[in-house]
ZADO-1210 file (C-alpha; in nm, 4 decimals, padded with zeros to 6 digits):
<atoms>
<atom x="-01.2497" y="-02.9967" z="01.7859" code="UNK" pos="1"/>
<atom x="-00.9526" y="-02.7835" z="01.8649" code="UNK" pos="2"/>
<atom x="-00.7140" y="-03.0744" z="01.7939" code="UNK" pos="3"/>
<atom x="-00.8816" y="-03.1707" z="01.4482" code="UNK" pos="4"/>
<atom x="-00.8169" y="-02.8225" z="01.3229" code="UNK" pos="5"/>
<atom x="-00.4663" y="-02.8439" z="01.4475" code="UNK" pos="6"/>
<atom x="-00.3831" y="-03.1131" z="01.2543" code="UNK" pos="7"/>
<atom x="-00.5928" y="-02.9649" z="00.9783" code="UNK" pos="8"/>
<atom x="-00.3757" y="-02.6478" z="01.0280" code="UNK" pos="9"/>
<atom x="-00.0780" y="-02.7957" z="01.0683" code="UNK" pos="10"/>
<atom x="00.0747" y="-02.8677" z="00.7194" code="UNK" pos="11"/>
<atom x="-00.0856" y="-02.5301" z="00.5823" code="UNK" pos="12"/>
<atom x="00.1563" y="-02.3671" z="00.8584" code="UNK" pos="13"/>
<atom x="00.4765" y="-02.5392" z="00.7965" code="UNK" pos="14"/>
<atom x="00.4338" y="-02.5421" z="00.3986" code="UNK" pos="15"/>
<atom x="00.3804" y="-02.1184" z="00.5137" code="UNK" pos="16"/>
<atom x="00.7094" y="-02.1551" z="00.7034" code="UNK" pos="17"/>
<atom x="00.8769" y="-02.3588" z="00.4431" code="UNK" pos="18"/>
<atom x="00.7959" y="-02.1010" z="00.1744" code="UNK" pos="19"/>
<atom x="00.9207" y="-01.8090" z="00.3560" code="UNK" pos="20"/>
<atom x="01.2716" y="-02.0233" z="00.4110" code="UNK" pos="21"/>
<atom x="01.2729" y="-01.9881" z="00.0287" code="UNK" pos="22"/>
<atom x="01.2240" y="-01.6751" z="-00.0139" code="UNK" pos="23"/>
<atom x="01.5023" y="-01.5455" z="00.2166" code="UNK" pos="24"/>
<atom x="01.7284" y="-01.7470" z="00.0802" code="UNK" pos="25"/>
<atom x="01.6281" y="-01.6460" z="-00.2974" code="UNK" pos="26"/>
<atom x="01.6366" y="-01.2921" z="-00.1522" code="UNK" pos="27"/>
<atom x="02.0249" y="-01.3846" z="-00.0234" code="UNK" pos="28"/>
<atom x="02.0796" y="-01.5573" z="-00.3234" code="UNK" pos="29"/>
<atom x="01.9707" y="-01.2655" z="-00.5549" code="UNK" pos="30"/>
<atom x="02.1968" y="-01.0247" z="-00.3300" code="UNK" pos="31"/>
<atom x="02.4722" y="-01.2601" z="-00.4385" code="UNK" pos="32"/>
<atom x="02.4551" y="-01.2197" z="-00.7724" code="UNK" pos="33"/>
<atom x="02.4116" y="-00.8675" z="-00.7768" code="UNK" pos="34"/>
<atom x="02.6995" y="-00.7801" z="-00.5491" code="UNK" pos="35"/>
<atom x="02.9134" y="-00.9923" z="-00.7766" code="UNK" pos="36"/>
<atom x="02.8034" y="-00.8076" z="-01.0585" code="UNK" pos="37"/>
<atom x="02.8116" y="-00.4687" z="-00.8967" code="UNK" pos="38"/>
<atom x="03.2072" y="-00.5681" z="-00.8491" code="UNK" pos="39"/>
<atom x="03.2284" y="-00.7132" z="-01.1408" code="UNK" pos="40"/>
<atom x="03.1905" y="-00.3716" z="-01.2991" code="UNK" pos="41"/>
<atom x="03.4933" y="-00.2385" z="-01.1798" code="UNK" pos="42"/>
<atom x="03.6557" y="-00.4429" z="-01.4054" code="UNK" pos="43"/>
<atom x="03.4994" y="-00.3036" z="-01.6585" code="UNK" pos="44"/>
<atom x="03.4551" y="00.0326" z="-01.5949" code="UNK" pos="45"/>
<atom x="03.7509" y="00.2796" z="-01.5669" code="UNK" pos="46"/>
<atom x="03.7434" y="00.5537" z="-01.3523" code="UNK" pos="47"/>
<atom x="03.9447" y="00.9034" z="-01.4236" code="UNK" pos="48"/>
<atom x="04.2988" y="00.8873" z="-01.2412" code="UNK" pos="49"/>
<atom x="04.2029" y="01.1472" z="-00.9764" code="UNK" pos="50"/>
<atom x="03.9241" y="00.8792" z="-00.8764" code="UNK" pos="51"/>
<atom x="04.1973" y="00.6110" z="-00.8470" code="UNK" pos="52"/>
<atom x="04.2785" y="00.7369" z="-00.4712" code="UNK" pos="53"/>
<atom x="04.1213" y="00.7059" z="-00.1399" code="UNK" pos="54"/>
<atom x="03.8456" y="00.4512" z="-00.0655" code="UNK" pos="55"/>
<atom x="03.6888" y="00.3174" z="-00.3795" code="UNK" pos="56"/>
<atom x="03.2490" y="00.4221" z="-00.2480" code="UNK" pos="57"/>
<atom x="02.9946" y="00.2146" z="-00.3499" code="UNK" pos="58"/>
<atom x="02.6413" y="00.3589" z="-00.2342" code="UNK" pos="59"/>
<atom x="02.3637" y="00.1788" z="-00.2349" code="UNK" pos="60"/>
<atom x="02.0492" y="00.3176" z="-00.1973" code="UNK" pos="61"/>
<atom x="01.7778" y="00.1719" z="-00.0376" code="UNK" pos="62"/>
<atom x="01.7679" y="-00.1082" z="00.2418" code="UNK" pos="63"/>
<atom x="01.8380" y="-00.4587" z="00.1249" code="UNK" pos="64"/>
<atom x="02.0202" y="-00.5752" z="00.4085" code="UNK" pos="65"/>
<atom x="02.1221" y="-00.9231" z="00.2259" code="UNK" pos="66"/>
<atom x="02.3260" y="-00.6895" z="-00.0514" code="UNK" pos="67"/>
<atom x="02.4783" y="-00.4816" z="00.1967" code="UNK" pos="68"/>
<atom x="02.5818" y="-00.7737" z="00.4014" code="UNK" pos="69"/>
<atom x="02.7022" y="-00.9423" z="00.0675" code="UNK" pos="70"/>
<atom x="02.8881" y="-00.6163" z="-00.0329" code="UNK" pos="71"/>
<atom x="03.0439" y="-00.5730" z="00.2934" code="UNK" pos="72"/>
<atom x="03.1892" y="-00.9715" z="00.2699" code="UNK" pos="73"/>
<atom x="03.3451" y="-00.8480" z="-00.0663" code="UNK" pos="74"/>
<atom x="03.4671" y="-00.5910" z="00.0739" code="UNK" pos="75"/>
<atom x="03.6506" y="-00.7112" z="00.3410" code="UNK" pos="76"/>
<atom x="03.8756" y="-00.9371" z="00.1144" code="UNK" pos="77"/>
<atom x="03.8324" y="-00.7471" z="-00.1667" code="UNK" pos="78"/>
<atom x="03.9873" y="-00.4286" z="-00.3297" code="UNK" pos="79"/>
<atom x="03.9332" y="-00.2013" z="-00.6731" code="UNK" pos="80"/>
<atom x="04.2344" y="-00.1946" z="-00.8069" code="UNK" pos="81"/>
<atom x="04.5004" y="-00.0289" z="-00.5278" code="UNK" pos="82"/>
<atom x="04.1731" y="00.1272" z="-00.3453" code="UNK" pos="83"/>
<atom x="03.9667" y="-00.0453" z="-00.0195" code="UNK" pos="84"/>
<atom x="03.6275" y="-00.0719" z="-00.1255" code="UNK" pos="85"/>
<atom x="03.3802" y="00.0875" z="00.1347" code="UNK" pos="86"/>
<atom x="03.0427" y="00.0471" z="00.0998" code="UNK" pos="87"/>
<atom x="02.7393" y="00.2855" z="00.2273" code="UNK" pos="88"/>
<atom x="02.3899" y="00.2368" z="00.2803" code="UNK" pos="89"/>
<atom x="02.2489" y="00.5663" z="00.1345" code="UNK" pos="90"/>
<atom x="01.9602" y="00.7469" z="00.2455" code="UNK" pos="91"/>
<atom x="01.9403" y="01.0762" z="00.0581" code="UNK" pos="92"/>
<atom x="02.0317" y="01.1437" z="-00.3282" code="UNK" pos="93"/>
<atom x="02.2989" y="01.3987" z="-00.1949" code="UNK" pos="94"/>
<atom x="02.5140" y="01.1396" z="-00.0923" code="UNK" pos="95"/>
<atom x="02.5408" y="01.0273" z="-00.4273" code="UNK" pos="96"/>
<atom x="02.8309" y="01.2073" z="-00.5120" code="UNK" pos="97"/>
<atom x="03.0523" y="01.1199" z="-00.2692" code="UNK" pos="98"/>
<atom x="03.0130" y="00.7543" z="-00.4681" code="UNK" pos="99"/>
<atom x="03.2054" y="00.5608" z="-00.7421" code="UNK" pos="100"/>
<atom x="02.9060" y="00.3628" z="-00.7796" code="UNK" pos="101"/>
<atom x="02.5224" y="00.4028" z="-00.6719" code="UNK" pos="102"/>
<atom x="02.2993" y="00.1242" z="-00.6530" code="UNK" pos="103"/>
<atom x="01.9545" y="00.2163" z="-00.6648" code="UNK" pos="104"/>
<atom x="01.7198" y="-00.0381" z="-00.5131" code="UNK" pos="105"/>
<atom x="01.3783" y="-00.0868" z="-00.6734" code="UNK" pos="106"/>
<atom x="01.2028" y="00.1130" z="-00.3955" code="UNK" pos="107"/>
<atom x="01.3740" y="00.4464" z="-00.4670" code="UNK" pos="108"/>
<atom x="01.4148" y="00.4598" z="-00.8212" code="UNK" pos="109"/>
<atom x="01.1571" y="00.7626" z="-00.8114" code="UNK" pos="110"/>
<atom x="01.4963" y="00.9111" z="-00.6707" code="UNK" pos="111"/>
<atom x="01.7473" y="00.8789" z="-00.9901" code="UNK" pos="112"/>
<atom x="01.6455" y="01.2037" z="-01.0883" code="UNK" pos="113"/>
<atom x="01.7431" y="01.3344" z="-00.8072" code="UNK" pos="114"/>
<atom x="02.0742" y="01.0974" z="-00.7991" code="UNK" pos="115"/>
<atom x="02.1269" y="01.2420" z="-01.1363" code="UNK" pos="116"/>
<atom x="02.1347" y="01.5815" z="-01.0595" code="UNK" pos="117"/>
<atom x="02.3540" y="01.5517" z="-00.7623" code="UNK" pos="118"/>
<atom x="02.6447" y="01.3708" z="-00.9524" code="UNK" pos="119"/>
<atom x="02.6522" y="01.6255" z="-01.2676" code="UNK" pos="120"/>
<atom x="03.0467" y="01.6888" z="-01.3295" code="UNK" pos="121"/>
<atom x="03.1449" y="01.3642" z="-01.1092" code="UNK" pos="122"/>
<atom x="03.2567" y="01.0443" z="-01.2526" code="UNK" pos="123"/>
<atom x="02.9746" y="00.7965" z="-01.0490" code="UNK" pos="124"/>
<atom x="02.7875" y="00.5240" z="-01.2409" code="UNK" pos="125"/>
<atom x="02.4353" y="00.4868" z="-01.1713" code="UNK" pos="126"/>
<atom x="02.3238" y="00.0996" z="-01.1666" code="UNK" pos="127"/>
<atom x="01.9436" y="00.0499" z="-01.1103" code="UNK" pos="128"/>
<atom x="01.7028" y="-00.2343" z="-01.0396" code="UNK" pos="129"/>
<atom x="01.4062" y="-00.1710" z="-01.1979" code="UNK" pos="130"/>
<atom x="01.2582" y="-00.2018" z="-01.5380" code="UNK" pos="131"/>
<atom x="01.3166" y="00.1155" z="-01.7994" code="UNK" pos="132"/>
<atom x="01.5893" y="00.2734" z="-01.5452" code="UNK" pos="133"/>
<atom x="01.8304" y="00.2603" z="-01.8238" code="UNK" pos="134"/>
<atom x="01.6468" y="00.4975" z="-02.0131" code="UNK" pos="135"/>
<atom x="01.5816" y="00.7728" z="-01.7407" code="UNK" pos="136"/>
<atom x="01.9457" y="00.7897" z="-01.6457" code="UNK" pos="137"/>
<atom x="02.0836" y="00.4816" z="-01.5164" code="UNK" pos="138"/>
<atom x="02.4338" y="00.3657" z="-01.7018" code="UNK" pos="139"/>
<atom x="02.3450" y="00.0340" z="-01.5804" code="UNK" pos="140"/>
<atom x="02.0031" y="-00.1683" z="-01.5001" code="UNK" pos="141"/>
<atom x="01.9716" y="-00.5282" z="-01.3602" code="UNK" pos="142"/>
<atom x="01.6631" y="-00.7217" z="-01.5570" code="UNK" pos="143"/>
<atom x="01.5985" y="-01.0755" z="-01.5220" code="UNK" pos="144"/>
<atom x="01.5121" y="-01.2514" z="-01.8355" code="UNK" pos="145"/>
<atom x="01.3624" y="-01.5774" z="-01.9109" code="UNK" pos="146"/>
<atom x="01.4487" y="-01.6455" z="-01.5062" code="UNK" pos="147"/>
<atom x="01.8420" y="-01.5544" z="-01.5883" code="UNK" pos="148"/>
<atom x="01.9815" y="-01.2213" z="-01.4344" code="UNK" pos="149"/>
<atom x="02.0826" y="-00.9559" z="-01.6949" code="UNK" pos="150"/>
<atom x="02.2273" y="-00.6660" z="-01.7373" code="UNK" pos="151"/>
<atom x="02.0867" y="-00.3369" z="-01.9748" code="UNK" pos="152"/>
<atom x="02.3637" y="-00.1004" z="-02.0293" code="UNK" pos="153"/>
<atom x="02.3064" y="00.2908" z="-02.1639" code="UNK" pos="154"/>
<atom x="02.6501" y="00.3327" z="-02.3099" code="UNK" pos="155"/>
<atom x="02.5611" y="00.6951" z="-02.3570" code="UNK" pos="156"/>
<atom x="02.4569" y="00.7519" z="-01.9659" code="UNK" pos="157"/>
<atom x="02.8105" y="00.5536" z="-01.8710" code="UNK" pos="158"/>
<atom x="03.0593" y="00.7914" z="-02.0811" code="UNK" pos="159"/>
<atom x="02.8518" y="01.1197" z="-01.9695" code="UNK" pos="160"/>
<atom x="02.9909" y="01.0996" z="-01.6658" code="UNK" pos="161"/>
<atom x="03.3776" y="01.0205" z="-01.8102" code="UNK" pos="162"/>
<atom x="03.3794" y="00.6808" z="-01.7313" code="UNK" pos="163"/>
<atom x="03.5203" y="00.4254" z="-02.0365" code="UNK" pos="164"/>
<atom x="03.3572" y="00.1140" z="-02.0422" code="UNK" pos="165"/>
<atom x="03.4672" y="-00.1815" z="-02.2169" code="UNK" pos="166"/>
<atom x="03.3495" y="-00.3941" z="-02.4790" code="UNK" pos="167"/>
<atom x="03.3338" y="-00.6883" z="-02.2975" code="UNK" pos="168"/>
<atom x="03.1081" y="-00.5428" z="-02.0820" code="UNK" pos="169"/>
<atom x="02.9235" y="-00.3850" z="-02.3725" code="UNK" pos="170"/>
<atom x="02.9189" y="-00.7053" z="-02.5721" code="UNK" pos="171"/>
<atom x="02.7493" y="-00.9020" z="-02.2836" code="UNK" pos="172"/>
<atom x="02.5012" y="-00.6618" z="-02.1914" code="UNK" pos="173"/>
<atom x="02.1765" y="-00.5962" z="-02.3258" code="UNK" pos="174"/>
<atom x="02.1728" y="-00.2485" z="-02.5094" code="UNK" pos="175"/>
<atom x="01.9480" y="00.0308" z="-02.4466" code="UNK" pos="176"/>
<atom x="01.9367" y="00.3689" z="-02.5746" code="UNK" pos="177"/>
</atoms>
């Protein structure tokens, strides 16, 4: 008896196993494409001059250890212009302004409110994760459409905080208002 429901149990555990395997390496392969996006945007995005010295910070928020591992790749061979990128796993809204960029992982974006408010008079864009972000603050949001990554961009949230973004950027994002 116990070996018949081994063997019954068997393929129901591997095709388990299997399916997991997938879904880490979506997860990686998800954290791929955002980091190169989230770099991406400092092509796109300009900074005031006194934030063109020093480390360029990119926060993220959250734990997604796949992104930070991505980010931190990037940012050992990487730079922003004349800066070294440095990259921080945040774990309180306060550390948002010490940030060129925050990243706000699904699971905390209850906290852009709070990310919002501790960047007024800095020069940090806000890029979410989760639907309607965009709207509440964000200056960018990822969205996947039709099983494609996206981008939302609030053009208005961006230049609030004196950043100038360009049209390229503008023209191949998805608007929001």
């Amino acid at each position: 008896m116990k070996k018949l429901l081994f063997i019954l149990l068997l393929p129901l555990v591997l095709l388990t196993q299997s399916a997991a395997t997938r879904l880490d390496q979506s997860e990686e392969a998800g954290a791929r494409i955002k980091a190169i996006y989230i770099y991406n945007f400092t092509k796109y995005i300009e900074w005031p001059a006194e934030y063109k010295e020093g480390n360029f910070v990119i926060g993220v928020y959250g734990t997604s250890i796949p992104l930070l591992n991505e980010l931190n790749k990037m940012a050992a061979s990487k730079t922003v212009g004349s800066q070294k990128m440095e990259i921080r796993n945040m774990t309180s809204a306060a550390e948002a302004a010490q940030c060129h960029i925050v990243y706000i992982l699904a699971d905390n974006s209850s906290q852009l409110a709070d990310v919002v408010s501790k960047i007024k008079g800095k020069s940090t864009l806000i890029v979410a994760d989760k639907a309607g972000m965009a709207k509440l603050g964000a200056g960018i949001n990822f969205s996947v459409v039709e099983n494609k990554q996206k981008i939302e961009l609030n053009r208005a949230n961006i230049e609030k905080y004196k950043l100038k973004v360009a049209s390229t950027l503008v023209e191949m994002a998805v608007q929001v208002k």
